[in-house]
C-alpha positions in Angstrom: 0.0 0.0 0.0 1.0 3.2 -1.0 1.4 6.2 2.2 0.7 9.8 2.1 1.4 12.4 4.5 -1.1 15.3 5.1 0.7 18.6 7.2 -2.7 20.7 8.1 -5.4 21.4 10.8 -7.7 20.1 12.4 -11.5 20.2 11.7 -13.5 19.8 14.5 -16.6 19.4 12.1 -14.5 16.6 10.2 -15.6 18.1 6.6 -12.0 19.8 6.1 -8.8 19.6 7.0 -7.0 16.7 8.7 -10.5 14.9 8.2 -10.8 15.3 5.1 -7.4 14.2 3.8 -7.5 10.8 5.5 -10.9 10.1 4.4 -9.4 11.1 0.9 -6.4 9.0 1.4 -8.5 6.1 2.2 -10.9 6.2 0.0 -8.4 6.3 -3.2 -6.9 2.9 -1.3 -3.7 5.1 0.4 -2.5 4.7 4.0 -2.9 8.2 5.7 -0.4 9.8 8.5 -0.8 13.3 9.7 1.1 15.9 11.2 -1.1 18.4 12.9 -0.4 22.2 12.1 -3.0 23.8 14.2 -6.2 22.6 16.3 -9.7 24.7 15.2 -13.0 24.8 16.4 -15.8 25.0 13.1 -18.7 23.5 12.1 -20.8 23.8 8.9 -21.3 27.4 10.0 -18.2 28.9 11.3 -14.8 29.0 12.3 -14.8 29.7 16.4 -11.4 29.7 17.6 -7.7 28.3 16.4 -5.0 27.0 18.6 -1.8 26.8 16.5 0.7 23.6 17.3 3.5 24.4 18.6 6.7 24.7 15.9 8.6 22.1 17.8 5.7 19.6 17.5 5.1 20.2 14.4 8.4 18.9 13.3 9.0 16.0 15.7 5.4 15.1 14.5 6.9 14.9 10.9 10.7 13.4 11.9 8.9 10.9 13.7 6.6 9.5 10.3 9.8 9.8 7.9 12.2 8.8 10.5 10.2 5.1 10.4 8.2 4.8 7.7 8.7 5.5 3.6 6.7 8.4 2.5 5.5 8.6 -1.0 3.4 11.8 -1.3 3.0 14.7 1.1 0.2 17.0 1.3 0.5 21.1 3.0 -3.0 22.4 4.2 -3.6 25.2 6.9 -0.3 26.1 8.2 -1.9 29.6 9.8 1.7 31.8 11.1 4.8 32.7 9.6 6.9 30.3 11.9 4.8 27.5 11.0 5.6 27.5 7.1 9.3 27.4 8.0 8.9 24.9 10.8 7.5 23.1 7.8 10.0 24.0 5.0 12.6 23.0 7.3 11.6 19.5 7.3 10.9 19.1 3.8 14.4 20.3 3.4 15.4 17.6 5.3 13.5 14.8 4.7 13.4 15.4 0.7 10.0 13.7 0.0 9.7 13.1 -3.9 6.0 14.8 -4.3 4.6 17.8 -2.9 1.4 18.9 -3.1 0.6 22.1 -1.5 -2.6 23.6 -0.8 -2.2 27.3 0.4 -5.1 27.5 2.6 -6.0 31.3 3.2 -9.2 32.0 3.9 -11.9 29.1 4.9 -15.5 28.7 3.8 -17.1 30.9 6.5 -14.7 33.6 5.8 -11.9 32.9 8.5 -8.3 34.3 7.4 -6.2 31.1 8.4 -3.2 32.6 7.1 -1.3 35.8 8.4 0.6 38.2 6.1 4.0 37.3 7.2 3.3 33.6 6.6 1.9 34.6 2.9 5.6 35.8 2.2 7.4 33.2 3.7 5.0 30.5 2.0 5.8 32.1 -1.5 9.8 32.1 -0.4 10.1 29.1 1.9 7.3 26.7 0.6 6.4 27.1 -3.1 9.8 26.4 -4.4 9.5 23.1 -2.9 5.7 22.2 -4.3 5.4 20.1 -7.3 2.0 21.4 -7.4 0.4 24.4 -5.6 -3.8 24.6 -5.9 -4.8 27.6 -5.5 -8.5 28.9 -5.8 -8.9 32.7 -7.7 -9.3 34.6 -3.9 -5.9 32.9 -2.9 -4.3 32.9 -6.2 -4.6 37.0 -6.1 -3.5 36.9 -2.9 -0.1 35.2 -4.1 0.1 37.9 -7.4 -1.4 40.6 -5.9 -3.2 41.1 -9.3 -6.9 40.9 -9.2 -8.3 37.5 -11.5 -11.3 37.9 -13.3 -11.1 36.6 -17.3 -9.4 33.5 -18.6 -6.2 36.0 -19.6 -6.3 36.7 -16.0 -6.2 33.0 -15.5 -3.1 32.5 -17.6 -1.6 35.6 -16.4 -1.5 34.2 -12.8 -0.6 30.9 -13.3 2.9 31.9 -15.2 3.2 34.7 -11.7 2.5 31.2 -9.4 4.7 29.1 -11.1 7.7 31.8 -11.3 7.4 31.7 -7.7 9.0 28.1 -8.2 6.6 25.6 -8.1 6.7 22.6 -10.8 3.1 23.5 -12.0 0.0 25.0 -10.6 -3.9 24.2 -10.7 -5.3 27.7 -10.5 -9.3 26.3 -10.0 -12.4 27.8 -11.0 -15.3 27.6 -8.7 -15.0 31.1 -7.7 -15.5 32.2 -11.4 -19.1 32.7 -13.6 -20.0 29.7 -14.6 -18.4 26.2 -14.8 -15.7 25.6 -12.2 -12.7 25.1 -14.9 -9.5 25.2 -13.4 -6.5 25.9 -15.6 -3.2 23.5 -15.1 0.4 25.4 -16.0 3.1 22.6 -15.8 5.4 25.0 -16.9 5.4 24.8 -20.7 1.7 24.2 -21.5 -1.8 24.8 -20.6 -4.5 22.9 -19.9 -8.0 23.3 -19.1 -10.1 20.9 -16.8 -13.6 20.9 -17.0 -15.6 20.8 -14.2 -19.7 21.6 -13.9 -21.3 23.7 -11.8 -23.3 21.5 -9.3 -26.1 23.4 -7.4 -25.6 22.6 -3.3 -24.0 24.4 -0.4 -22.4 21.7 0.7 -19.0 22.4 -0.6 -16.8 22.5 2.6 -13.6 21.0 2.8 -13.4 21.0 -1.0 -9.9 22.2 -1.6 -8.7 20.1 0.6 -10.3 17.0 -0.6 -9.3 17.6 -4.3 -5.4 18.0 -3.0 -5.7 15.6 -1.6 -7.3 13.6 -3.6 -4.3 14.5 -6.4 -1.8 13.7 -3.9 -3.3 10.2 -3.1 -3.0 9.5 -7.6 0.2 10.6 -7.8 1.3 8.0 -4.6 -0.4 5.3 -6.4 2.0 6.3 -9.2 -0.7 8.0 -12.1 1.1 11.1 -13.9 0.4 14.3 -12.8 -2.2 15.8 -15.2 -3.8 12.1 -15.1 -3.4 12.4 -11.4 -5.3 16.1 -11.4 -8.4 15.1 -14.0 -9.1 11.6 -11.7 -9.3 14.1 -8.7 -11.7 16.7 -10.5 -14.2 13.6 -11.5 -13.6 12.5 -7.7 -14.1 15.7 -6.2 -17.8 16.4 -8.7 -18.9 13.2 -7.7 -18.3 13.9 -3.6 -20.1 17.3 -4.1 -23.0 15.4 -6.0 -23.3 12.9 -3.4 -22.7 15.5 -0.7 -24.2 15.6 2.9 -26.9 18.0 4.1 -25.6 17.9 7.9 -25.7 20.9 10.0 -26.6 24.8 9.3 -24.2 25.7 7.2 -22.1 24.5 4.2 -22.5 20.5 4.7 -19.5 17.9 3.9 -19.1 16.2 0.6 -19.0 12.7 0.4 -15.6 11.4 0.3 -16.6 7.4 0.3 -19.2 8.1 -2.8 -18.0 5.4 -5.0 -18.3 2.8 -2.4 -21.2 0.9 -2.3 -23.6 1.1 1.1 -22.7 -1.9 2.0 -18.5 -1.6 1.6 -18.8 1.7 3.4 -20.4 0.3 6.4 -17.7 -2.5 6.1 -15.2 0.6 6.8 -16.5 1.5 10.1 
């Protein structure tokens, strides 16, 4: 079995976040380990409070998974302060894993900022050299250029700023746009749309993280990037189609969709 490494917080709602990696990891047949970045307290509805980890924890948490067992994909979610992004580039600088997959988690559903401006500076210095992939959505993405993102050019325009920054490639995605949720994929040299459609539900938290996540779990399994990128997007639709209606606010997706009622009670 194939292993993957989330570095994020927790979601006490377990729609996002730390939650919603492992459930990713496991439902795409990936052993899950975590290293916990910071501790929240949200629901469907809102964000109430966030304890950040601290640094020192944060890296024993990830020496002690590479120190003992192999690592074939890691994941960055929330990482929230300026000393946590280095905590975590220091490690990865260390350790050397083979894929990155980083997530640069800003602002959450219920409109929480979960990263400072001094950890957006050192993320584009310390972290996004190391990413072979960084997904940012259009709010985060203009948060990176500083250039507002509002037509396809824009779209083009901010993945070639992104991937300057020195990431391998980027998935700039699309649900914040009119229309269908496209995302745009810059590896560098070409472009390349994915298609996604527009499916009408609020339940859409823990999204991002589940389609990182979900790209990080192909690429352990050993599928090529962009193959590893369109499985995710069909994984991802079909999680917000099948999505759960629980509490007030923006409900979970459905990360165990493609499993039958029967296997997914075999899981629990």
């Amino acid at each position: 079995m194939k292993t993957a490494l989330t570095i994020a917080g927790s979601d006490s709602g377990g729609g996002a976040g730390i939650q919603a990696d492992l459930k990713t990891f496991s439902a795409h047949g990936v052993f899950g380990m975590s290293a916990i970045t910071a501790v929240t307290a949200q629901n469907t509805m809102e964000v109430r409070s966030v304890q950040p980890i601290e640094t020192a924890i944060i890296s024993d948490q990830i020496a002690a998974i590479f120190e003992d067992i192999p690592v074939d994909a890691v994941k960055i979610g929330m990482l929230g302060s300026k000393e946590i992004v280095e905590t975590v580039a220091a490690s990865l600088k260390t350790f050397m894993p083979a894929i990155v997959i980083l997530d640069p988690v800003m602002i959450s559903k219920s409109g929480h900022h979960l990263l400072d401006e001094k950890a957006v500076s050192a993320l584009k210095m310390e972290l996004l050299p190391l990413a072979n992939l960084v997904t940012p959505n259009v709010p985060e993405a203009e948060v990176l250029t500083g250039f507002p993102i509002r037509t396809k050019q824009d779209f083009y325009r901010a993945c070639i700023s992104i991937q300057e920054m020195g990431p391998k490639a980027v998935l700039l995605k699309g649900g914040h746009a009119a229309g269908n949720p496209n995302d745009l994929f810059y590896d560098g040299t070409d472009f390349h749309w994915i298609k996604g459609e527009r499916i009408h539900t609020k339940n859409t938290h823990g999204t991002g993280c589940t389609l990182s996540s979900a790209i990080t779990s192909n690429l352990a399994n050993g599928l090529p990037l962009q193959v590893s990128i369109e499985h995710a997007k069909t994984y991802i639709s079909e999680a917000i189609r099948n999505s759960f209606s629980i509490g007030k606010g923006h409900g979970p997706v459905h990360h165990f969709h493609s499993y039958s009622k029967k296997e997914r009670s075999d899981l629990l």
